[in-house]
DOMI-828815 format. One record per atom (N, C-alpha, C, O, CB): residue number from 0; x, y, z; atom name. Coordinates in Angstrom, 3 decimals. Glycine has a CB too. Layout:
NUM_X_Y_Z_CA
...
end
This chain:
0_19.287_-70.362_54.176_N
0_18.891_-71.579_53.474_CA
0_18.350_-71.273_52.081_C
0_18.068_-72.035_51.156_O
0_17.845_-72.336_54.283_CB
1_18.274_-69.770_52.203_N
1_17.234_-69.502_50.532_CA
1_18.596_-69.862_49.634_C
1_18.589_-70.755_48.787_O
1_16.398_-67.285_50.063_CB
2_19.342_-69.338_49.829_N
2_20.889_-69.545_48.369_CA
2_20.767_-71.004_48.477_C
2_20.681_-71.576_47.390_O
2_23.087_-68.880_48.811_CB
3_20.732_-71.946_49.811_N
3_20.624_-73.427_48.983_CA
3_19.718_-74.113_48.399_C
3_19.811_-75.152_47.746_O
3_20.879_-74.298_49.567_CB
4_18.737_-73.409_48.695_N
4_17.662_-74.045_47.287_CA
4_17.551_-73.352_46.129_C
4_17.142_-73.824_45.068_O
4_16.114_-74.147_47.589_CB
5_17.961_-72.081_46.342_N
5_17.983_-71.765_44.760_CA
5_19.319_-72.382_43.765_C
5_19.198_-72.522_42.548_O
5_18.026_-70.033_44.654_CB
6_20.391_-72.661_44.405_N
6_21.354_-73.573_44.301_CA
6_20.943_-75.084_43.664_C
6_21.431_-75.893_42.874_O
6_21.875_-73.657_45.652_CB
7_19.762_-74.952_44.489_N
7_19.214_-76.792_44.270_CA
7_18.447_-76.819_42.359_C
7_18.478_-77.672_41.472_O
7_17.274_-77.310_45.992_CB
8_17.778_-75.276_42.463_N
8_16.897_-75.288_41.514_CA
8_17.914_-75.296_40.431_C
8_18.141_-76.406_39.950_O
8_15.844_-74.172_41.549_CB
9_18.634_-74.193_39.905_N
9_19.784_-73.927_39.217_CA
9_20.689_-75.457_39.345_C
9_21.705_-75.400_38.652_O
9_20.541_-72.498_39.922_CB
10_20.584_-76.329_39.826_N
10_21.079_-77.625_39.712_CA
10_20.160_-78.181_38.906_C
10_20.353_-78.389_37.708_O
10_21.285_-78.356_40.937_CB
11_18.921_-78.497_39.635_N
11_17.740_-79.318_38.395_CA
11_17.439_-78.744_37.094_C
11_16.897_-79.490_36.278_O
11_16.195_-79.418_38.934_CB
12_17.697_-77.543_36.760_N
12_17.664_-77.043_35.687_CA
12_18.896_-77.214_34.768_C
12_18.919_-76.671_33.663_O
12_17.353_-75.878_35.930_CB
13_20.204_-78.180_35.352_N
13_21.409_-78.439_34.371_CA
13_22.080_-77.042_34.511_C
13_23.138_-77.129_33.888_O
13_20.954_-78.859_32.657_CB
14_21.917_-75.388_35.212_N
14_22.973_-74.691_35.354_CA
14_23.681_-74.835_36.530_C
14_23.431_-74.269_37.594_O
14_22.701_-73.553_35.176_CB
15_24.824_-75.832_36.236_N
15_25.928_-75.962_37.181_CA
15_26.989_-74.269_37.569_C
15_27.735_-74.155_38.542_O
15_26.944_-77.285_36.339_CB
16_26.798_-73.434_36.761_N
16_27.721_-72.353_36.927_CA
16_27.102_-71.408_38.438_C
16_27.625_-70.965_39.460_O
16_27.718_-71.376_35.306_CB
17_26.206_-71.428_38.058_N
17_24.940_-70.709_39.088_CA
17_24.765_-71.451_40.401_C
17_24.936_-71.012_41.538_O
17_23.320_-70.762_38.342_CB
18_24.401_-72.628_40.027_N
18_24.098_-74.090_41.095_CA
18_25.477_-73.530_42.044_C
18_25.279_-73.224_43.220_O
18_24.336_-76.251_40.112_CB
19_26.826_-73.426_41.465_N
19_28.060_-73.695_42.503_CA
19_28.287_-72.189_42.958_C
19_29.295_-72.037_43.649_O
19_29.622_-74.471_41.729_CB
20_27.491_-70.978_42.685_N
20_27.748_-69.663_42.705_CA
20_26.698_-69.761_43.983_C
20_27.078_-69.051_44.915_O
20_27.481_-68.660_41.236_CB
21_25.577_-70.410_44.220_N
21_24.974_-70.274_45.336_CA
21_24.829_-70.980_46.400_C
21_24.303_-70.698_47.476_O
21_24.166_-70.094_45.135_CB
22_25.580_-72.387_45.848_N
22_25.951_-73.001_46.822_CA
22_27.027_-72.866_47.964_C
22_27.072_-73.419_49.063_O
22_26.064_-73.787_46.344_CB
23_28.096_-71.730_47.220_N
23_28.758_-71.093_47.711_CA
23_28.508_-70.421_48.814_C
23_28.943_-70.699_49.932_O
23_29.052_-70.598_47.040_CB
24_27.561_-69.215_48.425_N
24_26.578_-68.279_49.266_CA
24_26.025_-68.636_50.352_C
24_25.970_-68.003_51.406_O
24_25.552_-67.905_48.652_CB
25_25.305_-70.399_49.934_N
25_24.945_-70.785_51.294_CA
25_25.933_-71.245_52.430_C
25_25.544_-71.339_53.595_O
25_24.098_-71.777_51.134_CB
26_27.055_-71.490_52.100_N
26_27.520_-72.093_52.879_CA
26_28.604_-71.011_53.689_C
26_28.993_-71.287_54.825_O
26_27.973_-73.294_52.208_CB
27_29.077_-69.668_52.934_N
27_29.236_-68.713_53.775_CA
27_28.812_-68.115_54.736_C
27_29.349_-67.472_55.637_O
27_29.314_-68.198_53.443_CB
28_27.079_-68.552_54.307_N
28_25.973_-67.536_55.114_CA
28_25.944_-68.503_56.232_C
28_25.870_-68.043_57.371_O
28_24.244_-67.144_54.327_CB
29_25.994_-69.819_56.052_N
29_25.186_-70.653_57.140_CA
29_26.407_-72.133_56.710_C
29_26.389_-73.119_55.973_O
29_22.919_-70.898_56.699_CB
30_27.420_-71.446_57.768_N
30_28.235_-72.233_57.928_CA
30_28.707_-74.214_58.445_C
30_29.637_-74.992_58.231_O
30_28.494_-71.408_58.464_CB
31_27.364_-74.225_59.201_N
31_27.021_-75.626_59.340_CA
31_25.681_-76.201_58.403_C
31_24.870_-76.974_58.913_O
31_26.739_-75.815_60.904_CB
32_25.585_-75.858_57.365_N
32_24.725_-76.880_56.435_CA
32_25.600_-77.651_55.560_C
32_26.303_-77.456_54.569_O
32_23.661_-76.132_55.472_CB
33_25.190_-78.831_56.518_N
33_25.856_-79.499_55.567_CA
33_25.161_-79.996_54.247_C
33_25.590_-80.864_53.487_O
33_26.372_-80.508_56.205_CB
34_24.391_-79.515_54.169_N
34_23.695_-80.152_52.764_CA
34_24.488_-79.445_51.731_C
34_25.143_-79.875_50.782_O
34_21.909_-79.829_52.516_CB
35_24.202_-77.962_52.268_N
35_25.074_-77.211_50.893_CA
35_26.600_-77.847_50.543_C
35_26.955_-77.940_49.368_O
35_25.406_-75.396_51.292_CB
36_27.406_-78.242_51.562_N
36_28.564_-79.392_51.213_CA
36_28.539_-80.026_50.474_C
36_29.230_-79.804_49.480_O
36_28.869_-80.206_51.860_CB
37_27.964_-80.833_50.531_N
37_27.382_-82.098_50.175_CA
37_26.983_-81.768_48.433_C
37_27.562_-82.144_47.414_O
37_25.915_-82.487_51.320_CB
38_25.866_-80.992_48.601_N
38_25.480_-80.527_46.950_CA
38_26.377_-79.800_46.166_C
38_26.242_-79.757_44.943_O
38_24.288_-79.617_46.843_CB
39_27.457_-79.111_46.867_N
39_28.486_-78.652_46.307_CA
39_29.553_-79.663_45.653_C
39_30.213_-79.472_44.632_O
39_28.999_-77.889_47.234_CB
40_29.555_-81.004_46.661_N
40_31.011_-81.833_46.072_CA
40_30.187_-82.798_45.328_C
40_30.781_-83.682_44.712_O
40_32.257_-82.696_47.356_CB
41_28.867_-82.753_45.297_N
41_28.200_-83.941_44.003_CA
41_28.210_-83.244_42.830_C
41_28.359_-83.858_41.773_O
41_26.478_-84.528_44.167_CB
42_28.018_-81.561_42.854_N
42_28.123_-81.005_41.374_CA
42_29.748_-81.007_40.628_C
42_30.011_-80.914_39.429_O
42_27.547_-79.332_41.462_CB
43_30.767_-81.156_41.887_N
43_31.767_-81.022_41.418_CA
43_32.049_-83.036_40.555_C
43_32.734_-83.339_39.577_O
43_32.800_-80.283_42.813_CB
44_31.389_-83.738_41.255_N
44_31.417_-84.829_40.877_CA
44_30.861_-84.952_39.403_C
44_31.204_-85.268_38.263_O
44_30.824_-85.529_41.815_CB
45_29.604_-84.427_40.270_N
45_28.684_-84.526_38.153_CA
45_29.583_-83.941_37.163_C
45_29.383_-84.476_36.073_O
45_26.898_-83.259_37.747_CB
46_30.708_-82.844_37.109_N
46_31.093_-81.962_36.465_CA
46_32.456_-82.738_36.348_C
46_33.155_-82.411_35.388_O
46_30.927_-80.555_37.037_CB
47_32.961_-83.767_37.225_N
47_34.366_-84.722_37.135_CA
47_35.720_-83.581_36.929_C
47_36.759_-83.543_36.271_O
47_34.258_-85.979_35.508_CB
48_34.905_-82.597_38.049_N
48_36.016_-81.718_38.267_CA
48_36.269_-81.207_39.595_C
48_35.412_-81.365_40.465_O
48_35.895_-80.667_37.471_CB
49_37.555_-80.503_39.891_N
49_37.676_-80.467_41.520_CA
49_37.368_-81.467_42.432_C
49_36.836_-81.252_43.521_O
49_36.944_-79.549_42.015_CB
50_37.739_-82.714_41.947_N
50_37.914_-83.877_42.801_CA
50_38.369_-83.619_44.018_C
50_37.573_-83.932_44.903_O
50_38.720_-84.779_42.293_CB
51_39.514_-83.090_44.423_N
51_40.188_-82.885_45.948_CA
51_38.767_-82.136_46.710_C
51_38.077_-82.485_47.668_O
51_41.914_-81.611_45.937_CB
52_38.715_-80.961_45.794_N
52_37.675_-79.837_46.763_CA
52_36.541_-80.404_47.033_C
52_35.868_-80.083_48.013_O
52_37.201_-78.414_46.081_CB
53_36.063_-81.688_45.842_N
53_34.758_-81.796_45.767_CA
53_35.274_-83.452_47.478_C
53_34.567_-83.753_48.439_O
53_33.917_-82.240_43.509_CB
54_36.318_-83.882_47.185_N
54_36.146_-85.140_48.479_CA
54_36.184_-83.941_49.937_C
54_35.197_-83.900_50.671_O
54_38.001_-86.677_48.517_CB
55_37.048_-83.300_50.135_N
55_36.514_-82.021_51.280_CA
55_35.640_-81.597_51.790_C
55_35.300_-81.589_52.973_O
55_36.585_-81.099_51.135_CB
56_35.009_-81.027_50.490_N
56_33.375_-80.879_51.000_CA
56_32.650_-82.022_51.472_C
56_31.819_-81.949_52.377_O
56_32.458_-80.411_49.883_CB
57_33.035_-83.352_50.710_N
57_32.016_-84.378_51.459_CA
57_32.318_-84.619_52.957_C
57_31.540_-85.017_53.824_O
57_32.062_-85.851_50.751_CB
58_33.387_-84.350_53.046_N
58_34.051_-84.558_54.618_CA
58_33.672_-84.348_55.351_C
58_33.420_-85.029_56.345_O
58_34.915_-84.160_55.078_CB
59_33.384_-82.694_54.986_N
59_32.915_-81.523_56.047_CA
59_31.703_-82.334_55.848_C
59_31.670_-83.509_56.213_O
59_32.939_-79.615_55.708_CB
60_30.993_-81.919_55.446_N
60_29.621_-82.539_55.255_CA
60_29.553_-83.543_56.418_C
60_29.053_-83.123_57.462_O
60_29.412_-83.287_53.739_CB
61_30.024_-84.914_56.374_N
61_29.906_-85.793_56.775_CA
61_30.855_-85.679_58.516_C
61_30.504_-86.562_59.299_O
61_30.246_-86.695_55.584_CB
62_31.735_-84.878_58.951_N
62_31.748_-83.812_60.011_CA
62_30.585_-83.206_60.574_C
62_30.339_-83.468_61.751_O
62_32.410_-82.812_59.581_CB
63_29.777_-82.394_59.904_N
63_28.373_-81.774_60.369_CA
63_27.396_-82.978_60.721_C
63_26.572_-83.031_61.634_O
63_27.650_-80.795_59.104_CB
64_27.589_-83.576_60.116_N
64_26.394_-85.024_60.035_CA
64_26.803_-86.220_59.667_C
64_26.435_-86.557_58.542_O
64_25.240_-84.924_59.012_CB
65_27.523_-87.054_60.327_N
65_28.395_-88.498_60.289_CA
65_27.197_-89.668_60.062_C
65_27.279_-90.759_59.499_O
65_29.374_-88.829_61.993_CB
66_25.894_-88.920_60.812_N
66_25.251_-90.186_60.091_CA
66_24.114_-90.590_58.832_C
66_23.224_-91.406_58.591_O
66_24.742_-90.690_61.050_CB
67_24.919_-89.238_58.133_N
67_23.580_-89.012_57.096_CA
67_24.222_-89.833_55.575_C
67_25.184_-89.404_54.938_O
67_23.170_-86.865_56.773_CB
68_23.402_-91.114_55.212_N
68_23.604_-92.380_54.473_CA
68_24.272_-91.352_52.855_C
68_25.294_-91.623_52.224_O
68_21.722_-93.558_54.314_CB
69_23.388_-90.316_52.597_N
69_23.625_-89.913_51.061_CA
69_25.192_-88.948_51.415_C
69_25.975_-89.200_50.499_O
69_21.966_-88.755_50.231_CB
70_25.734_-88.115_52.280_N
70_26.914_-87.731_52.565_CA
70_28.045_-89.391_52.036_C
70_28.451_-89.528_50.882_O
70_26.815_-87.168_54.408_CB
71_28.242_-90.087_52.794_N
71_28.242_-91.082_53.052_CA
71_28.809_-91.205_51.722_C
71_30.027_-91.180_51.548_O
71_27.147_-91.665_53.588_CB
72_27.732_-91.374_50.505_N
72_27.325_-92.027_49.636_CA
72_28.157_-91.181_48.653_C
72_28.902_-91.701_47.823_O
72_25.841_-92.201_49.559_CB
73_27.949_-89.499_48.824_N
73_28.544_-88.842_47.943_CA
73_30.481_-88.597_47.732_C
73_31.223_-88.147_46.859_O
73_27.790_-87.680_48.212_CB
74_30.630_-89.202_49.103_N
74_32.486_-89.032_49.465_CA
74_32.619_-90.664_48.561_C
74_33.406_-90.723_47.616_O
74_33.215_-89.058_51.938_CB
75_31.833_-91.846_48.934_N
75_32.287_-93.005_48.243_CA
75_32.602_-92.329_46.124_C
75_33.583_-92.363_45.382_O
75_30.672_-94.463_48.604_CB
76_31.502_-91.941_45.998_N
76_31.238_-91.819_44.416_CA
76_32.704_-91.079_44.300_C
76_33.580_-91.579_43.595_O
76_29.622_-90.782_43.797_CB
77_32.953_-89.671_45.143_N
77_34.116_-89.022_44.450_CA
77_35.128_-90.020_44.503_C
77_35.710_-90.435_43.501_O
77_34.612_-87.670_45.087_CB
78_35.357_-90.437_45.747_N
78_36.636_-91.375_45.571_CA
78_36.914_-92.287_44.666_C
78_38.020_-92.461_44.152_O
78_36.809_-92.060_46.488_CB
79_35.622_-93.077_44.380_N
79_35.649_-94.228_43.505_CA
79_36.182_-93.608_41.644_C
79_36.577_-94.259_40.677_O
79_33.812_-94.973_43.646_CB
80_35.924_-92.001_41.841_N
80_35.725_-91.278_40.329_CA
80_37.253_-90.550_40.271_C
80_37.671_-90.130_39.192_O
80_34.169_-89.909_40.229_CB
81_38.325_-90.388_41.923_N
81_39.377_-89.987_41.523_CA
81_39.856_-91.413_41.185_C
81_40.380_-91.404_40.072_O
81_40.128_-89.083_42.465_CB
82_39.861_-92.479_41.679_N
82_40.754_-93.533_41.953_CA
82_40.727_-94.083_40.006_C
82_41.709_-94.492_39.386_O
82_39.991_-94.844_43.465_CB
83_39.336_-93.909_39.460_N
83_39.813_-94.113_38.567_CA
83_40.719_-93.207_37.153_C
83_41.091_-93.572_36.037_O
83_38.955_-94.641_38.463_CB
84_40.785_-92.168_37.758_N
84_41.570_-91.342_37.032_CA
84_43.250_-91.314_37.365_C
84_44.095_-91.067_36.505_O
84_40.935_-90.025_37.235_CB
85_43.521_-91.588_38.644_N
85_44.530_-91.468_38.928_CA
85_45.476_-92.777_37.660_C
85_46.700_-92.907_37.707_O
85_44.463_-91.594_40.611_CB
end
């Protein structure tokens, strides 16, 4: 869980390069958090990049934990952010 909060911090601090380098980490290490999912496909959102990878991760995410409202919340935003690009 330590790579996903330092993930978290390196997010609040605006370094997305780092943020997705340890969000990574966590989610190798500790294969059912879904948070690290989750914070992984909102940075890809904030960043309006890796749309496919970033709706996946919300998936999984929302797989690990179907009833958690901000998962939920983060698969609506990507979709709503490919649909308007398409």
């Amino acid at each position: 869980a330590a790579y996903f909060y330092i993930g978290n911090a390196y997010f609040q601090k605006g370094n997305l390069e780092e943020a997705e380098k340890y969000y990574k980490k966590a989610i190798k290490k500790q294969p059912k958090l879904a948070d690290a999912y989750n914070n992984l496909a909102w940075l890809y959102y904030t960043k309006k990049e890796n749309l496919e990878e970033a709706e996946r991760l919300a998936l999984k995410a929302l797989e690990l934990n179907l009833s958690n409202e901000n998962y939920k919340d983060t698969l609506n935003k990507i979709r709503e952010l490919k649909n308007t690009k398409q």
